[in-house]
C-alpha distance (Angstrom), angle and dihedral (degrees) to the residues before:
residue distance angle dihedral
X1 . . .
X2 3.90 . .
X3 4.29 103.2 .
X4 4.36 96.2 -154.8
X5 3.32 143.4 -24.8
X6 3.39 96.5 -65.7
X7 3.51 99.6 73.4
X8 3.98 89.4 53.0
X9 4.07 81.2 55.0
X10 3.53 92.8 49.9
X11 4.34 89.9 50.6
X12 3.84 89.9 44.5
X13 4.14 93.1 46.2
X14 4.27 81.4 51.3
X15 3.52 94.5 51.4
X16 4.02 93.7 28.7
X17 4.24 76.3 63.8
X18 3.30 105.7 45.6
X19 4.34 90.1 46.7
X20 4.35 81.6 51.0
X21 3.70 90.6 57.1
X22 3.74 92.4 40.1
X23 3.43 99.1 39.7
X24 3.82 95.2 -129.3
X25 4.41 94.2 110.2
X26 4.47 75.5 126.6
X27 3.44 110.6 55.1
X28 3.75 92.0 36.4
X29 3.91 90.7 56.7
X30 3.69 83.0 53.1
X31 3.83 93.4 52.3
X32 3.62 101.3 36.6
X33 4.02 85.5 59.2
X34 3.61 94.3 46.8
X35 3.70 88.7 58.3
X36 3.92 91.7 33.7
X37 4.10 82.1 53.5
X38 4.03 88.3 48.9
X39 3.52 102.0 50.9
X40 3.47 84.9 44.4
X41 3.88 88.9 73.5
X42 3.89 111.2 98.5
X43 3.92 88.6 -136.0
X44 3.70 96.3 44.7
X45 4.06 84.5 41.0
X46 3.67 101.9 60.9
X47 4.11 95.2 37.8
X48 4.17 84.0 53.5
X49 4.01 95.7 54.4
X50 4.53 99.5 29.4
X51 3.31 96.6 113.3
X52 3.96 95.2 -148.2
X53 3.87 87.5 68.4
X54 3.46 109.5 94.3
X55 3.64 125.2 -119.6
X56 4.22 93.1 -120.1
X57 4.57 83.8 50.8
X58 3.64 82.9 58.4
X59 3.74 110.9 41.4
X60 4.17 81.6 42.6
X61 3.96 90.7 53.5
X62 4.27 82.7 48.2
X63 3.60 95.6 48.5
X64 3.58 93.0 45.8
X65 4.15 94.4 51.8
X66 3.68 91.1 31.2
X67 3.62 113.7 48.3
X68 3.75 113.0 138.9
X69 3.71 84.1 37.4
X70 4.09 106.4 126.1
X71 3.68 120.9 -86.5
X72 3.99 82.8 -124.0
X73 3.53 99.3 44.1
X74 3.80 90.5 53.5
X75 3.46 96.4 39.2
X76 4.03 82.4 60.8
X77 3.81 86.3 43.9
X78 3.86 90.8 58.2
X79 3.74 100.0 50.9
X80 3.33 90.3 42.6
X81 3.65 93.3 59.8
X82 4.15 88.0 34.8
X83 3.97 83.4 59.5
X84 3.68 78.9 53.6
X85 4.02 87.9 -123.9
X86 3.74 98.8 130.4
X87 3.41 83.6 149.5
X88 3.52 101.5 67.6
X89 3.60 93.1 64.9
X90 3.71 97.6 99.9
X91 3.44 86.6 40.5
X92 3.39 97.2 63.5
X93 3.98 93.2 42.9
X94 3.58 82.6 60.6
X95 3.69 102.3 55.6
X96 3.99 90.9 44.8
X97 3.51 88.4 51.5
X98 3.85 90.2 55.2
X99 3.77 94.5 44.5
X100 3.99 89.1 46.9
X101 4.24 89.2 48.3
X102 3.96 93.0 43.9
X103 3.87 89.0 48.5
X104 4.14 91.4 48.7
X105 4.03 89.9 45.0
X106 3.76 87.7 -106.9
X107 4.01 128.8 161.8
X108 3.71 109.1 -171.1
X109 4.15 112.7 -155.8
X110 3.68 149.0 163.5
X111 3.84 130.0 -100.0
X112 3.89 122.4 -158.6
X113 3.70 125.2 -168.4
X114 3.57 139.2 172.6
X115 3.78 91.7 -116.0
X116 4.28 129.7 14.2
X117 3.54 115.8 -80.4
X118 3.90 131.3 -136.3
X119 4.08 99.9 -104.5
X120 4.27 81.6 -120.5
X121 3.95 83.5 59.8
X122 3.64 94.2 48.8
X123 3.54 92.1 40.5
X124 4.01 91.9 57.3
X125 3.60 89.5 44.6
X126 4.12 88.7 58.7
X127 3.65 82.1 48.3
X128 3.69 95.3 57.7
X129 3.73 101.5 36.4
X130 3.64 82.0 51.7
X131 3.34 94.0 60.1
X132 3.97 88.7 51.2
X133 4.29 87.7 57.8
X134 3.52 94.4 36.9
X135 3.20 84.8 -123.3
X136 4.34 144.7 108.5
X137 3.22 107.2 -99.6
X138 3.93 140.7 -164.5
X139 3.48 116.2 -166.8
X140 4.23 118.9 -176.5
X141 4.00 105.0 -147.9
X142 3.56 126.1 -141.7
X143 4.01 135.3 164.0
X144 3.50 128.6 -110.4
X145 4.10 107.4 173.8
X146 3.91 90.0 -155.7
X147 3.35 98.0 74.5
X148 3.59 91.9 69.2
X149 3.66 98.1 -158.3
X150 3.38 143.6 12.5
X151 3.47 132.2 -5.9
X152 4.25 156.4 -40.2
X153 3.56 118.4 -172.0
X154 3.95 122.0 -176.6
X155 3.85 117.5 -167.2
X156 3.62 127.0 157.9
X157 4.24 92.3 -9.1
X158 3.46 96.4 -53.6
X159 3.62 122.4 108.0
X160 4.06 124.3 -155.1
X161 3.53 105.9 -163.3
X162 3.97 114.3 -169.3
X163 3.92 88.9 160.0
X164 3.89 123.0 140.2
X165 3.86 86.0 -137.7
X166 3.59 93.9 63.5
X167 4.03 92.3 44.1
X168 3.81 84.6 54.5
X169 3.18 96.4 44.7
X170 4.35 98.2 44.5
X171 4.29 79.8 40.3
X172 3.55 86.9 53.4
X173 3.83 100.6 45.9
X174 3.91 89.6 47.4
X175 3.36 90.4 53.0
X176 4.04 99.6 56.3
């Protein structure tokens, strides 16, 4: 079995290489999170690491749900699951996903506003905070009704707060 993380970065930097030099580093992103998003299921979760299902029940449950899936990426699926680290998968999405965003000059963060945002919203909001970093950014939105108004964004440990909590609250300070 798989000790840590690190030995999920070490099989995503092997197959990270071998989609560089193949030119396939896109579609296997795709495919690793379609089986990261799988095992991900409880159901699927707990028939992948009971160790009184065979090894062929598994791969055949795999190839069924996965089968435009990469030869590569599934061949990394099976030993994975052979290792009897199932739950590594996501783990090893993860660290391709990384690789991938470092390689593209990408900084992946978190948006927080008062109230959800249309994904177009959130989407020009990655393009502006971008623009502060100098950098492309993604930015995953979610709501927090305590901020009152606008906005905190965290990308690569920095935080840009534009919230009206933190206005009240630095008005507030200034003020006693």
């Amino acid at each position: 079995m798989l000790p840590s993380r690190f030995a999920a970065r070490r099989y995503a930097r092997a197959l990270f290489e071998l989609g560089l030099a193949g030119n396939k580093l896109d579609k296997w992103q795709a495919d690793l999170e379609r089986v990261a998003a799988l095992s991900r299921d409880p159901e699927v979760a707990a028939f992948l690491t009971y160790p009184r299902v065979s090894l062929k029940d598994k791969v055949g449950l795999l190839s069924r749900n996965l089968g435009d899936v990469s030869p590569e990426v599934l061949n990394l699926t099976y030993l994975l699951i052979k290792e009897g680290a199932a739950d590594r998968l996501g783990s090893v999405a993860l660290s391709y996903q990384k690789m991938l965003d470092e390689r593209n000059g990408i900084e992946r963060g978190s948006l927080t506003t008062a109230v959800p945002l249309a994904e177009a919203e959130v989407q020009d909001l990655s393009r502006r905070v971008g623009k502060i970093l100098n950098k492309k950014v993604i930015l995953m939105g979610q709501a927090d009704p305590l901020l009152i108004g606008g906005f905190q964004a965290r990308v690569a440990g920095k935080l840009l707060d534009g919230s009206t909590s933190t206005a009240l609250a630095t008005l507030k300070k200034e003020l006693s």
